[in-house]
PALUM-62190 format. One record per residue (C-alpha): x, y, z. Coordinates in Angstrom, 2 decimals. Layout:
BEGIN
+---------+---------+---------+
|    east |   north |      up |
+---------+---------+---------+
|       X |       Y |       Z |
...
+---------+---------+---------+
//
This chain:
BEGIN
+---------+---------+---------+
|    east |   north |      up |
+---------+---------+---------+
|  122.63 |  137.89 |  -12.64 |
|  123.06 |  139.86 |  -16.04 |
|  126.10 |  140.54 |  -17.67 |
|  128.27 |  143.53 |  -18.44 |
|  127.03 |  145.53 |  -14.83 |
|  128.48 |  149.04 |  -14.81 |
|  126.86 |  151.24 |  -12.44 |
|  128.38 |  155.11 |  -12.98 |
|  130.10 |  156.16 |   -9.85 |
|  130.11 |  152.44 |   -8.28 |
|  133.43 |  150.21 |   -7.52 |
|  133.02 |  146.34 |   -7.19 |
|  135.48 |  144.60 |   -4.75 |
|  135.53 |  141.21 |   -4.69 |
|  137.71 |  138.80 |   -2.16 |
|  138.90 |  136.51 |   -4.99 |
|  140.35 |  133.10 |   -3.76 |
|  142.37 |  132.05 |   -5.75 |
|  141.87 |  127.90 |   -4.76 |
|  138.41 |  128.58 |   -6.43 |
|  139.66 |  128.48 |   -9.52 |
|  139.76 |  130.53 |  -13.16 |
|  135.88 |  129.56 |  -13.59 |
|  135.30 |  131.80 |  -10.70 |
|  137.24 |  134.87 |  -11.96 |
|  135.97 |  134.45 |  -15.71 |
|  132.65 |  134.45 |  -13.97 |
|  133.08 |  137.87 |  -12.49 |
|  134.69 |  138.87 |  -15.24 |
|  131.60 |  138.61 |  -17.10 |
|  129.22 |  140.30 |  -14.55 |
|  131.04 |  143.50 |  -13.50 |
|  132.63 |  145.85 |  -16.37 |
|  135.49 |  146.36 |  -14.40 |
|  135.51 |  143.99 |  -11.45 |
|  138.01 |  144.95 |   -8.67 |
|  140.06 |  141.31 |   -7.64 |
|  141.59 |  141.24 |   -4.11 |
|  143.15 |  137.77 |   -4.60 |
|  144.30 |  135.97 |   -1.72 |
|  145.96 |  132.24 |   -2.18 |
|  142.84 |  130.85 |   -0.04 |
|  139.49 |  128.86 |   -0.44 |
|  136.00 |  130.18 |   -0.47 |
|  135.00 |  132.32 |    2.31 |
|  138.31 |  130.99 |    4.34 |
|  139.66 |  134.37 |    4.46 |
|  136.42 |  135.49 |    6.49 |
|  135.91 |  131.88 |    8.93 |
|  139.83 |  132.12 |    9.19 |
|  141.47 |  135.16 |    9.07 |
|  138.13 |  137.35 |   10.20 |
|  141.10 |  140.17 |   11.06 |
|  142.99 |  140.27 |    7.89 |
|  139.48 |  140.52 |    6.28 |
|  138.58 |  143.49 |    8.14 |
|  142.13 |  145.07 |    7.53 |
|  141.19 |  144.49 |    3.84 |
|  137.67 |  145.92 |    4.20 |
|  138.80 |  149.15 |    6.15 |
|  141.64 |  149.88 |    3.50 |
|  138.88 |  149.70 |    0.45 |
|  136.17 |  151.84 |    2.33 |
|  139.47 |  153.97 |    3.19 |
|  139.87 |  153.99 |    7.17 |
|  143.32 |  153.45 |    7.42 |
+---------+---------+---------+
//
């Protein structure tokens, strides 16, 4: 993946848990310009296997549906 992706017009979300780790965060850090961090005190993907509601609260308050 390059580095330093900034797309005009485009927001990046990312479901950051936070039991990953800094690595994780520098890493998307140095991908997206300006990376947008939803950090939740959880390991990977256990906010979707887990919490599939909370995750779709999440999702529908980004895309704006409630």
């Amino acid at each position: 993946m390059p580095d330093g992706i900034d797309v005009k017009g485009t927001e990046i979300h990312i479901f950051y848990a936070l039991k990953m780790g800094k690595k994780y965060r520098d890493r998307y850090k140095q991908h997206f310009v300006h990376p947008i961090l939803h950090e939740q005190d959880l390991q990977h993907e256990e906010l979707l296997a887990c919490y599939p509601d909370k995750w779709a609260r999440l999702v529908k308050s980004i895309v704006g549906i409630i």
